[in-house]
C-alpha positions in Angstrom: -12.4 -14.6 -9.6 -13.4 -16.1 -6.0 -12.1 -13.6 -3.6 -12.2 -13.9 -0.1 -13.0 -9.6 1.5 -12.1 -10.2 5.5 -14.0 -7.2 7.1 -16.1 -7.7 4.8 -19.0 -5.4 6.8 -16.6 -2.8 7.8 -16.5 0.3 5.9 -13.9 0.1 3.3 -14.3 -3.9 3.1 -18.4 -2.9 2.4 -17.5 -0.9 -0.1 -15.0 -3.1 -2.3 -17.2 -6.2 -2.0 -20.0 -4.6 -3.9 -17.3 -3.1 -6.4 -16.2 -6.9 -6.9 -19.6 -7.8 -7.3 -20.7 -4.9 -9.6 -17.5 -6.6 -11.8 -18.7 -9.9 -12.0 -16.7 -11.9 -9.3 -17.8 -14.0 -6.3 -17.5 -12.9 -3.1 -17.2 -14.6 0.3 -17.2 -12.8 3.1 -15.9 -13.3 7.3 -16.4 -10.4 9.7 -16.3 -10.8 13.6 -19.6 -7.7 13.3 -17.7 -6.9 17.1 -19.3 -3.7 19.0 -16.4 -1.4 18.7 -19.2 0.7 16.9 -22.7 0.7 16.6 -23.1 -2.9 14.7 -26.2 -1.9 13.3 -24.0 0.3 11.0 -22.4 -3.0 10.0 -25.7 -4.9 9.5 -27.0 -2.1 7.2 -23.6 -2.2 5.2 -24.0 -6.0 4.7 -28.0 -6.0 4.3 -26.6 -4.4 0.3 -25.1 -7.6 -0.7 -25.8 -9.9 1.7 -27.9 -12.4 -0.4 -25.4 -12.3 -3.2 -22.4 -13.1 -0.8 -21.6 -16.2 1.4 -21.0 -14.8 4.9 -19.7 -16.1 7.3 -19.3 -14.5 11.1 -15.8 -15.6 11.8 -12.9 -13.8 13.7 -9.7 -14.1 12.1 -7.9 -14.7 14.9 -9.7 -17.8 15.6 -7.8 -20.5 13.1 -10.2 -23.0 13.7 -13.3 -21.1 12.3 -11.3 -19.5 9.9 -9.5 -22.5 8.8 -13.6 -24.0 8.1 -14.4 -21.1 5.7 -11.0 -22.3 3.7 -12.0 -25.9 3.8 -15.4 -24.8 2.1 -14.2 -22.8 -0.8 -11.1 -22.4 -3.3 -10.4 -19.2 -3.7 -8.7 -16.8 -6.2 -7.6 -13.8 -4.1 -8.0 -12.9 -0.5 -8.7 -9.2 -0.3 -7.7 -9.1 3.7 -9.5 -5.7 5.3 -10.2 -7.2 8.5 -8.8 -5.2 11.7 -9.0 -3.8 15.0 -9.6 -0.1 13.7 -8.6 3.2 15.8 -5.4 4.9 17.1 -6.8 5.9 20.6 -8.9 2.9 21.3 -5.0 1.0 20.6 -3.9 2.8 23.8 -7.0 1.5 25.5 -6.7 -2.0 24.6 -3.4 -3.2 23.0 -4.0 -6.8 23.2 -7.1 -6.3 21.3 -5.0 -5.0 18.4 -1.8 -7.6 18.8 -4.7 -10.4 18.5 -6.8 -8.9 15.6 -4.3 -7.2 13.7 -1.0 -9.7 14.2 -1.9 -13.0 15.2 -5.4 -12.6 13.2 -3.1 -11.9 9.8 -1.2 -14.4 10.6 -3.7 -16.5 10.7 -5.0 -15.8 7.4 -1.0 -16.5 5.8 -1.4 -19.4 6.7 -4.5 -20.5 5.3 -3.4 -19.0 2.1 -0.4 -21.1 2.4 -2.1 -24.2 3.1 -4.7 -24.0 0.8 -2.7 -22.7 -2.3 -4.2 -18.9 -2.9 -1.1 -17.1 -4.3 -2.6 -13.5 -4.6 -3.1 -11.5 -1.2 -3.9 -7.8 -1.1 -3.6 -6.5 2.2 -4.7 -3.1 3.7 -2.4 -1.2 5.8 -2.1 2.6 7.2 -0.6 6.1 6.8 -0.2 5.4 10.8 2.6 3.3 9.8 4.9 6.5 8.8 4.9 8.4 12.4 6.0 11.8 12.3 8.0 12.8 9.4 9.7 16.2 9.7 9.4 18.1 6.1 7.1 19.2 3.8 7.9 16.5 1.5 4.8 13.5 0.2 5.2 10.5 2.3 6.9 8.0 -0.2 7.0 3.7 0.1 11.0 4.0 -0.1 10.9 5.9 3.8 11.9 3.4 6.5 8.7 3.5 8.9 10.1 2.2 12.0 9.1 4.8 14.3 5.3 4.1 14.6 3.9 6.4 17.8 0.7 4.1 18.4 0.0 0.6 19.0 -2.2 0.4 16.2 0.5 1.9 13.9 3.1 -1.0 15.3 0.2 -3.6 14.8 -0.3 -2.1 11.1 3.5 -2.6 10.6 4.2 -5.8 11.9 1.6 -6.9 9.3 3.8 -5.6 6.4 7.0 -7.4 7.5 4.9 -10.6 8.4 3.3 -10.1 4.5 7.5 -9.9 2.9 8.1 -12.9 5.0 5.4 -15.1 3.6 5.9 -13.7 0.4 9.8 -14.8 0.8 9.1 -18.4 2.6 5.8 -19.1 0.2 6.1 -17.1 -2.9 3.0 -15.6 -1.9 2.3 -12.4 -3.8 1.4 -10.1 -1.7 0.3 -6.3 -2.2 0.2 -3.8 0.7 -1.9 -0.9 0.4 -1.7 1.7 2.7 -4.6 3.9 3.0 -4.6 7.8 3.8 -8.0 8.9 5.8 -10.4 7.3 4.1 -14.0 8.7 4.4 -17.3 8.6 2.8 -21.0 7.4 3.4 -21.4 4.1 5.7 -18.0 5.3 7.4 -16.8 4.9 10.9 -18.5 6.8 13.6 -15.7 7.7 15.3 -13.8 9.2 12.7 -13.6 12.8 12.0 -16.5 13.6 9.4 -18.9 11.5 10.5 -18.2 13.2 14.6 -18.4 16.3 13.4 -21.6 16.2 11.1 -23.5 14.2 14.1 -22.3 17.0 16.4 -22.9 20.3 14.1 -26.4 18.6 13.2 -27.2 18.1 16.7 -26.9 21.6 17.4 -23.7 20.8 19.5 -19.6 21.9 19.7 -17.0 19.6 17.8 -14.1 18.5 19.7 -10.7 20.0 17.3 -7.5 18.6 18.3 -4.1 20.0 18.1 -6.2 23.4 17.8 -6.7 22.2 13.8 -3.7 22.6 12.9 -3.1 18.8 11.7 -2.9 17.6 8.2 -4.1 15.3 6.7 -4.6 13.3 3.2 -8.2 12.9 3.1 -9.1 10.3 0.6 -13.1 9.5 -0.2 -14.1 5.6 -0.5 -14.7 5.1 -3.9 -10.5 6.3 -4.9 -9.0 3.6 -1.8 -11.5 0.9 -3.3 -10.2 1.9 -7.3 -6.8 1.0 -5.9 -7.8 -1.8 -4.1 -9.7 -3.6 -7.0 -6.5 -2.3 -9.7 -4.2 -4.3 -6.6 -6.3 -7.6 -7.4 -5.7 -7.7 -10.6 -2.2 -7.1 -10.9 -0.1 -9.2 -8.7 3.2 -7.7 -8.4 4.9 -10.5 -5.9 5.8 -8.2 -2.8 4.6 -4.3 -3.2 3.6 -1.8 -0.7 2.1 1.3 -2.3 0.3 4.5 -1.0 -3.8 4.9 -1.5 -4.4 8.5 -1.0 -5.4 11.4 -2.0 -2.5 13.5 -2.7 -3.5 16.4 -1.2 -2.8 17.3 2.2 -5.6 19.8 4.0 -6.1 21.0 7.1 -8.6 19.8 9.9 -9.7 23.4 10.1 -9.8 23.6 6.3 -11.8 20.2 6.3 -14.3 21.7 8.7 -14.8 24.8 6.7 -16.0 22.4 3.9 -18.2 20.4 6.5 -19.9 24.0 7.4 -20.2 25.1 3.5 -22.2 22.0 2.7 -24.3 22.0 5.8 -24.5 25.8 5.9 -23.9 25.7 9.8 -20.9 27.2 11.9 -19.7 25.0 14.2 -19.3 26.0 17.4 -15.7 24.4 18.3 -13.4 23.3 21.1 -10.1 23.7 20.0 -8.1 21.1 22.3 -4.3 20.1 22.2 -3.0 17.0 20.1 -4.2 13.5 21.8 -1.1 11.5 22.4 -0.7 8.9 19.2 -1.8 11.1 16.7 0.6 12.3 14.0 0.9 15.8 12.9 0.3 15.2 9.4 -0.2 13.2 6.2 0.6 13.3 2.8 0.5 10.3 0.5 3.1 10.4 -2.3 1.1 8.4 -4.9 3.4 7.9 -7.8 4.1 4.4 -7.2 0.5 3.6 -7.4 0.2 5.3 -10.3 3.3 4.1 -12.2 2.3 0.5 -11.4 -1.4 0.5 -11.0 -2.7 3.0 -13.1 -4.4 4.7 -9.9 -5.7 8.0 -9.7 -8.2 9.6 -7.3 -11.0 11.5 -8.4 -12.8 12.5 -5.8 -12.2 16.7 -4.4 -13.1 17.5 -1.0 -16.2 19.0 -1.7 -17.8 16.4 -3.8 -16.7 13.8 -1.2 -18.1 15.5 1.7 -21.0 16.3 -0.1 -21.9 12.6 -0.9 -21.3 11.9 2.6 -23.6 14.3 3.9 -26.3 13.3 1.7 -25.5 9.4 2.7 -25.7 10.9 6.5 -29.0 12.6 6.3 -30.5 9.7 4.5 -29.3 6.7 6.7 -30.8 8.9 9.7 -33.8 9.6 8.5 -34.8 6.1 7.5 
């Protein structure tokens, strides 16, 4: 296949264009490479594959220049990663979010549309579920309409965008929602990567809602399986759960963080920050059922690999 990866330099979009490659397919890729985070992070991501990839640096919100990449290439499948990232940064700057994450998928419908590419798959968030009461997995068939960020709303107004092009355009369209995905080249500012820089530096880690929260920690290599199983299978309008099954908590996570680094961390236990969700816990039998998907990675192993990813990248 041709497949288009927006995002293409961010983490998880990194990761599946060199699994499409390593497979045999060609890959373009678009990426805005904006300073949200270090953007030397995403020039080392793309410096893997770079001259085995068009690139082009385009921001999907920007039909025009998005539009170009289109007129230059027929594509198979558009593997669509690209997105304004980050639950508290969304209470910072909201429009950011509706113009990335909204207008910018929208934008990339319609070049679908217009130039024929039938098979979308799309990546979306456990943020989309809010809090749900119960111990129960968090399955597809729940009505998340009660999203408690901006992000979150952004994330789900991409999924009922993606049913209405699929219903207006017979596009097939896959939505995949992902559960805490970490692992070497991830985001700095999420959980693992803060606390390694922090215990490493000889400094405290910030632990909201006292580590109590849960969440479905799922390493790279299991979202980007389901991702590239999603490609292959159309399956006209489907949203399914990427995680790991396996709920754990933050101060169970950190636990495994100190064991592999063989440091204590000195900790600040702090209250919840306002848009963050108790918990999550990604019922996976859909995926399963109708991908095949099943994650492999533990805990251990993943954090293990990130370390050594960590200590390696900042030693260079």
């Amino acid at each position: 296949m041709k497949v288009l990866v927006t995002g293409g330099a961010g983490f998880i979009g990194s990761h599946l264009v060199e699994a499409l490659l390593d497979d045999g397919h060609e890959v373009v890729c678009v990426d805005n490479m904006n300073d949200y985070y270090d953007v030397s992070l995403k020039e080392a991501r793309l410096a893997r594959f770079k001259d085995k990839v068009s690139f082009y640096k385009v921001d999907i919100a920007d039909m025009t220049a998005l539009e170009g990449v289109f007129q230059q290439h027929q594509f198979d499948a558009i593997a669509h990663l690209a997105a304004q990232a980050g639950v508290r940064y969304s209470l910072e700057a909201p429009l950011v979010y509706v113009d990335t994450n909204v207008r910018g998928t929208v934008c990339v419908f319609e070049c679908a549309r217009k130039y024929g590419v039938k098979n979308i798959v799309m990546a979306s968030s456990s943020s989309v579920y809010g809090e749900i009461e119960g111990g129960e997995p968090f399955s597809e068939d729940f009505s998340p309409n009660k999203p408690i960020s901006i992000y979150a709303a952004t994330k789900r107004a991409t999924e009922l965008l993606a049913y209405t092009y699929h219903h207006l355009y017979g596009l097939n369209i896959t939505k995949l929602r992902f559960f805490t995905a970490y692992g070497p080249y991830g985001r700095p500012d999420m959980a693992l990567f803060k606390f390694v820089t922090n215990i490493l530096g000889e400094k405290p880690i910030d632990v909201y809602a006292e580590g109590n929260q849960e969440r479905d920690f799922t390493y790279v290599s299991d979202i980007v399986d389901g991702f590239m199983l999603a490609l292959k299978k159309p399956l006209g309008f489907s949203v399914l759960n990427l995680g790991a099954g396996n709920p754990v908590k933050l101060l169970d996570f950190i636990e495994v963080i100190e064991q592999v680094l063989g440091v204590t961390a000195e900790k600040n236990l702090l209250p919840a920050q306002q848009g963050d969700v108790a918990r999550t816990y990604a019922d996976i039998s859909k995926a399963s059922r109708e991908l095949g998907y099943k994650p492999k990675i533990s805990i251990k192993d993943g954090v293990e690999k990130f370390v050594q990813w960590y200590r390696k990248y900042y030693t260079m």
